[in-house]
N, C-alpha and C positions, 0 to 999 in steps of 0.2 A: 245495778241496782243496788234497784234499786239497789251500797257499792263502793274509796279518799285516796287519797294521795297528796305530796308535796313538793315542793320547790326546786327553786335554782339553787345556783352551785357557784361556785368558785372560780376564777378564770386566776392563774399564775404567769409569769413573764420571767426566767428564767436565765438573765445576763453569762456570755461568757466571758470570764475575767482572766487573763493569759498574761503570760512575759514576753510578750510581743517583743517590744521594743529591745528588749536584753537580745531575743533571739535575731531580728533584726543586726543588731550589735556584733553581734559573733557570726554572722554571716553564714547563719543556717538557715533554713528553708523556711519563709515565713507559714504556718499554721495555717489552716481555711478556715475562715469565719463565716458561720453559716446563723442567719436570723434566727432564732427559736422561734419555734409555732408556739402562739399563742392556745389556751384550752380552754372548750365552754365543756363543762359537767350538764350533763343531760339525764335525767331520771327518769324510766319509760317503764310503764302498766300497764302495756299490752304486750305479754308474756309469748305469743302467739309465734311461730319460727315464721311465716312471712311478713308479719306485724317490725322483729326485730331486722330483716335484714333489709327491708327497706328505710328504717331508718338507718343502720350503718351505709348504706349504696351513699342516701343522702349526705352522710358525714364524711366520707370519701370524697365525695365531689366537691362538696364544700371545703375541705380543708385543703385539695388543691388547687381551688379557684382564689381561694381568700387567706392560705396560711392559717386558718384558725382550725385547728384540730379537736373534733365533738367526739367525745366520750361517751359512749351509752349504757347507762348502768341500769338494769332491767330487773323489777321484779315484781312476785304476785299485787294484781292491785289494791286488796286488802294491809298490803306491808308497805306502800309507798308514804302513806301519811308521816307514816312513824318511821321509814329512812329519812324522809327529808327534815324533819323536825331534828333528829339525832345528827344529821350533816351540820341543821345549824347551830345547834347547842355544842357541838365539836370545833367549832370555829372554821368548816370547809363547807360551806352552804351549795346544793346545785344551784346552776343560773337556770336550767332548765324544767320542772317539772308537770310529773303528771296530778292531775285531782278531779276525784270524781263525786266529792260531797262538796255541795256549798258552804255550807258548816265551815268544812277546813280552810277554802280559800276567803272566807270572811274573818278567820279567825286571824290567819297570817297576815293578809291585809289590814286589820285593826293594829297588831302586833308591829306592822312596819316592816316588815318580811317581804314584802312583792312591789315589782314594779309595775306601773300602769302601762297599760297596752291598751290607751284607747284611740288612740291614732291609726293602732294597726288594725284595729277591729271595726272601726268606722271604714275601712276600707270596704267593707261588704256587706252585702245585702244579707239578712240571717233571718231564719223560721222563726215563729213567733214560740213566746217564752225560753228563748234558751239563751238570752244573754241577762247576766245580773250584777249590777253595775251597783256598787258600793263608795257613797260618797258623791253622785254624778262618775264617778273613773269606772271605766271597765279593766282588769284585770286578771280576766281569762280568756284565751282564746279556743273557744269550744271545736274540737273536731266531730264531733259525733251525738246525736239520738241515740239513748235505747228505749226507745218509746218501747212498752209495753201492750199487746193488743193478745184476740185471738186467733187461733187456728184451730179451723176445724175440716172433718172430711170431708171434700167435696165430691168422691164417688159412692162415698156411705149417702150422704144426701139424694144424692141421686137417684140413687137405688131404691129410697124410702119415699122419694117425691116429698122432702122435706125444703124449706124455703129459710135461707139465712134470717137468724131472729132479730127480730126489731124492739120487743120486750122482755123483761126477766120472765115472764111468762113462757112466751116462746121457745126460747132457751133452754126452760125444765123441761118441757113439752120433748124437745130435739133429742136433751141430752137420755130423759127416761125411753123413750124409745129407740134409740142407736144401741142403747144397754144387748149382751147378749149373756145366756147364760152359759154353761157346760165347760166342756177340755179349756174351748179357746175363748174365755170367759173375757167378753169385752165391757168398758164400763163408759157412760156414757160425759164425763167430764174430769177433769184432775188439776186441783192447785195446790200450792203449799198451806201449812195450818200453823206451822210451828213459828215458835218465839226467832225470827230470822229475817235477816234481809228480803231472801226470796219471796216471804206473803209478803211484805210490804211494798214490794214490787209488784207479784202478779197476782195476787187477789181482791184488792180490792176497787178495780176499773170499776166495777156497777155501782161504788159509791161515789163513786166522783161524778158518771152520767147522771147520779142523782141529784148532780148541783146539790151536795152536802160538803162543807168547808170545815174547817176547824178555826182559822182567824178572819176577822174583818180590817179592813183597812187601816183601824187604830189598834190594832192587837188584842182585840177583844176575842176571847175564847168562844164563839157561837157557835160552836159545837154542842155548849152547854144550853143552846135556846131551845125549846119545844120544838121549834117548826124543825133542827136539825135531828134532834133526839128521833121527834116522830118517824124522818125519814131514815136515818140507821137503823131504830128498830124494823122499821118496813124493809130494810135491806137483810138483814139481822135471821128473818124469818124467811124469807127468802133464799138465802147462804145455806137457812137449816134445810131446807127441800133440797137444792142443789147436792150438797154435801152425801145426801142416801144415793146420789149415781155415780161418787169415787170410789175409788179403790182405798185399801185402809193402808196405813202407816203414813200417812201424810205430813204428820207433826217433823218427821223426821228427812221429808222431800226437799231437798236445795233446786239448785235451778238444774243441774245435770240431770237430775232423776225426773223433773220434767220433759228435758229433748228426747230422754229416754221410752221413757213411757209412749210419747207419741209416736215414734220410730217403733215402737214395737208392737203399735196398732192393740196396745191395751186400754186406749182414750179415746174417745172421738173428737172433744175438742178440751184445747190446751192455750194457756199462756208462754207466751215471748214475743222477742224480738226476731230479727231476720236474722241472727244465727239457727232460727230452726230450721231456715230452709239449705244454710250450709251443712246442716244436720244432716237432713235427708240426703241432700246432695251424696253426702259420704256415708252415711253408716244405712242410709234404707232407699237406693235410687227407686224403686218399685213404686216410691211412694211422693217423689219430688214433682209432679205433675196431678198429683192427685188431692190438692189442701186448696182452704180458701182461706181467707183472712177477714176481720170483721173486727171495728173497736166493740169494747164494752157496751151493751144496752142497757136503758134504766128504764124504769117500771112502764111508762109511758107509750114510749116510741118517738117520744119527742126531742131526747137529746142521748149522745152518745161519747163515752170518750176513751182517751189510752191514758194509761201510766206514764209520768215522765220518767225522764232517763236520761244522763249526759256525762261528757268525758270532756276536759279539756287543759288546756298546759297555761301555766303558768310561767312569768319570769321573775326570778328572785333580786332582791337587793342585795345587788352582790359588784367587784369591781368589773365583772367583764358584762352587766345589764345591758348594756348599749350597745354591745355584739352580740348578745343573744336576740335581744327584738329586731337585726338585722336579720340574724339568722334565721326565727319567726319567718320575719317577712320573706326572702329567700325562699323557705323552704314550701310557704304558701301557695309560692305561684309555680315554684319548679317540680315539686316533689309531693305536694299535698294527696294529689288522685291518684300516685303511686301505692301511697300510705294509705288508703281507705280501699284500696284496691284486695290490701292483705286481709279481710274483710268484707269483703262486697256486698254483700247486703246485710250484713250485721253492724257495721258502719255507715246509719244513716246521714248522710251530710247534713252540719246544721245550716251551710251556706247555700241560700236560693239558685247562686249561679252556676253551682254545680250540678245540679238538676240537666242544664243546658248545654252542659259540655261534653261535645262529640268524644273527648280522651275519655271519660268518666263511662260513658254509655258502652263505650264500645270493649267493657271488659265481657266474656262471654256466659259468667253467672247472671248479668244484669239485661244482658241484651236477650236471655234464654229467660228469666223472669221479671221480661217488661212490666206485665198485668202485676202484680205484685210490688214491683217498684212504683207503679201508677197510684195504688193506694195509699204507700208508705207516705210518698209524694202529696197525697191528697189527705189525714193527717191533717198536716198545715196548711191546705188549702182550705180545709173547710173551712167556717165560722163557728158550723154548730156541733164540731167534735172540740171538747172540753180536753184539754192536756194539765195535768195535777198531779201533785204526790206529793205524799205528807211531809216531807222535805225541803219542798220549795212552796208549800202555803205561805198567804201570806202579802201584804203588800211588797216586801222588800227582803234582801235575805237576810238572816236574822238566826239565831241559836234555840229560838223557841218552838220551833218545828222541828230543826234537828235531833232535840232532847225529847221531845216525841217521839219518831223515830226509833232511836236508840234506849227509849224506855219501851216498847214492844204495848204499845196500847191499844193497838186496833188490833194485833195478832189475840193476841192474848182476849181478847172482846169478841172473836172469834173462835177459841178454846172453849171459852165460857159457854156458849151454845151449842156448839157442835160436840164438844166430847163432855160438857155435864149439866147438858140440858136445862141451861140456867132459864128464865124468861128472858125475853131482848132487850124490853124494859130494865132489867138489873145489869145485865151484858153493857149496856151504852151507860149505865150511872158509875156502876166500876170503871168503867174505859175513861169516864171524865173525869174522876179522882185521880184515878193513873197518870193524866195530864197535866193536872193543875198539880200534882207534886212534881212531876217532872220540870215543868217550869218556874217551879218558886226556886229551885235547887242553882 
C-alpha cells in the first residue's frame, strides 16, 4: 500500500589478461582460463526470509544453468525507490528491480531508465486493472495484488445471527452490535485515520463502492462536481457513525497495528490483504478458521469494491537488459509459484493462469484456505466489484494522482470529521483544495 521501489542494475564482464604466452615460452604450466560469470544486479522488496531465499534458490540455479550470476540486493520496500535512483545517479544502475508505486515506474520510464517488457508480459493472461502500460509499452511485470478488502468474524456473526452487509447501513448496524463492553472490552470496527499510507489503503473501499472518482478520462478533477461532493459528503457522515465503534489512537495505527488488533479479537471487523490470514495462521491459530472476508459496501447494495494494491519488477536500461528479461522470462515459468509461495495468500497472483495451476494450489495454506482463495479469486471475476485507489485514478498513469496520494487529501478529510467535527460539506471542500494544490505543483 497502498507502498515504490526501483530499477535495474548493471551487468560487468570482467576479462582475464595474463602472460600466457611468456609463460608458455618458458615452459611453465600454462594458467586455467576460466569464462567469468557474467552479473545481473537484482534489487528485491520483499524483505520476508522465505520471500529472499527463493529468490536466491532461483539465482543459483540460474547461474549454473546459464553462467550469469544474480546478485540479490534486498531491502525495506519503502527504501527501494530511493536505492535504485542512487544506483543510477552512481553510475551502477540495477538490471533488475522492485516498484510498487506507479508514480515511480512512470517516472523512470519517462526518464529513459527501463526497458520495455512488453513481449514478455503479452505472454499472459492478467486480472483486470493491473497492467499500466505507458506509451502503448508495458514495463512492469506485476507479481502480486494487494487488493485491500474486509475481514470480519465469522463466529461473532454467528453467534449474533448477523448476516454479511451489503450496505453502509448494515455494516454500522453489525459493527455497533458486535461492540462489547467491560475487562475484555471489544470494538466493533478499526481503520487507520492518520496522514499515512495505511488510510490510503484501507479506509477508504466504501468510497470507491460509491463509484466516487477523482479524475475523468481527460483529467478533469470530478471530484470537484456536486454529484461527487454529494457522495463523499454521504460517505463523510457515514465514516463519522462508523468511527464511535473503534478503538482510539488511530491517527497513529499503520498497517501492523491493524493485523494486530484483529488477532487480538479487540475488532470485529478489519481491513487487509491475505497476509491476515498468514497472520492468524501464526500469531492467533484459534482464530484462522473463524473470519470471513467481504469487499467494501456502498450505500446501496448495488455496487461493491476493494482497494487496489500491486508489486511488480522492472528492467533497467542497463548493458546486461537483454539477460535480465531472459531471466524475467526464465524465472516466470521456472520459479515464479515458488516465489509467491513465500507468501501464499498475501501474494495475490496477478496472472489468470495461476489461479489453475495444480503447483500453485497444492501449497498447504492455499489448499487449507480454498473458500478464501475462491473470493480473492472472484475479486476479478466479478464485474460489479470496483477495484481503485487514489493512485491509479485516472484514465492512464499519470503523476496527478500520485501527488494526491502523497499530499494526504482524503486522510486528512477524514481528520477533519472524525477528530474536529468539521461538517462533510467543509471536509470534502478542503480535501479539493488540497488537491488542486497538489497538482498544480
Amino acid at each position: 500500500m497502498t507502498q515504490g521501489t526501483r530499477r535495474p542494475g548493471v551487468g560487468r564482464r570482467t576479462l582475464i589478461a595474463g602472460g600466457t604466452a611468456a609463460a608458455a615460452y618458458a615452459g611453465l604450466p600454462m594458467p586455467a582460463v576460466h569464462a567469468q560469470v557474467r552479473e545481473l544486479r537484482f534489487l528485491n522488496a520483499e524483505p520476508g526470509i522465505d520471500s529472499v531465499r527463493a529468490l536466491r534458490v532461483a539465482a543459483a540455479q540460474y547461474e549454473r544453468e546459464r553462467r550469469v550470476k544474480v546478485v540479490i540486493d534486498t531491502v525495506p520496500p519503502g527504501d527501494a525507490y530511493t536505492r535504485m535512483v542512487s544506483a543510477i545517479r552512481g553510475g551502477r544502475p540495477y538490471d533488475i528491480g522492485t516498484l510498487i508505486f506507479v508514480a515511480h515506474v512512470l517516472t523512470l520510464a519517462n526518464e529513459g531508465q527501463l526497458t520495455p517488457i512488453t513481449e514478455l508480459v503479452n505472454k499472459h493472461q492478467w486480472g483486470k486493472r493491473i497492467l499500466f502500460p505507458i506509451n502503448g509499452q508495458q514495463y512492469w511485470y506485476m507479481y502480486d495484488y494487494n487488493l485491500c478488502w474486509l475481514f470480519y468474524r465469522k463466529d461473532i456473526y454467528d453467534q449474533l445471527k448477523l448476516e454479511p452487509p451489503k450496505t453502509w447501513a448494515q455494516l454500522l448496524e453489525n459493527s455497533r452490535k458486535t461492540m462489547t463492553e467491560g475487562a475484555t472490552r471489544r470494538f466493533g470496527y478499526t481503520t487507520p485515520i492518520g496522514s499515512n499510507d495505511a488510510t490510503n489503503w484501507m479506509s477508504i473501499g466504501h468510497l470507491w463502492a460509491e463509484d466516487v472518482k477523482l479524475f475523468d478520462d481527460n483529467w478533469t478533477l470530478v471530484f470537484d462536481t456536486p454529484e461527487m461532493r454529494r457522495k463523499t459528503a454521504a460517505w463523510l457522515d457515514f465514516f463519522g457513525e462508523l468511527y464511535k465503534t473503534m478503538p482510539p489512537g488511530l491517527t497513529q495505527v499503520t498497517f501492523g497495528n491493524i493485523l494486530a488488533q484483529f488477532a487480538a479479537e479487540q475488532a470485529v471487523h478489519a481491513p487487509y490483504a491475505g497476509r491476515m490470514i498468514e497472520f492468524l495462521e501464526q500469531r492467533a491459530p484459534q482464530l484462522a478458521d473463524k473470519y470471513g472476508m467481504m469487499p467494501y459496501p456502498d450505500s446501496s447494495g448495488a455496487r461493491a469494491a476493494v482497494n487496489h494494491g500491486y508489486d511488480g519488477w522492472v528492467v533497467g536500461k542497463t548493458p546486461m537488459a537483454e539477460e535480465a528479461v531472459r531471466f524475467l522470462e526464465w524465472f516466470s515459468d521456472a520459479h515464479y509459484i515458488n516465489f509467491l509461495h513465500s507468501a501464499p495468500l498475501h501474494m495475490q497472483p496477478p496472472r489468470l493462469d495461476v489461479y489453475d495451476d495444480a503447483r500453485w494450489r497444492a501449497h498447504p495454506l492455499i489448499e487449507k484456505h480454498a473458500e478464501a482463495v475462491k473470493v480473492m479469486q472472484g475479486f476479478l471475476e466479478d464485474p460489479n466489484i470496483i477495484i481503485r485507489s487514489i493512485d491509479t485514478d485516472g484514465p492512464a498513469p499519470d503523476l496527478r494522482p500520485a501527488k494526491i496520494f502523497e499530499a494526504w487529501s482524503v486522510p486528512e478529510m477524514i481528520q477533519n470529521k472524525v477528530l474536529r467535527n468539521m461538517p462533510s460539506d467543509a471536509c470534502v471542500e478542503q480535501a479539493v483544495q488540497s488537491m488542486r494544490r497538489a497538482i498544480a505543483t
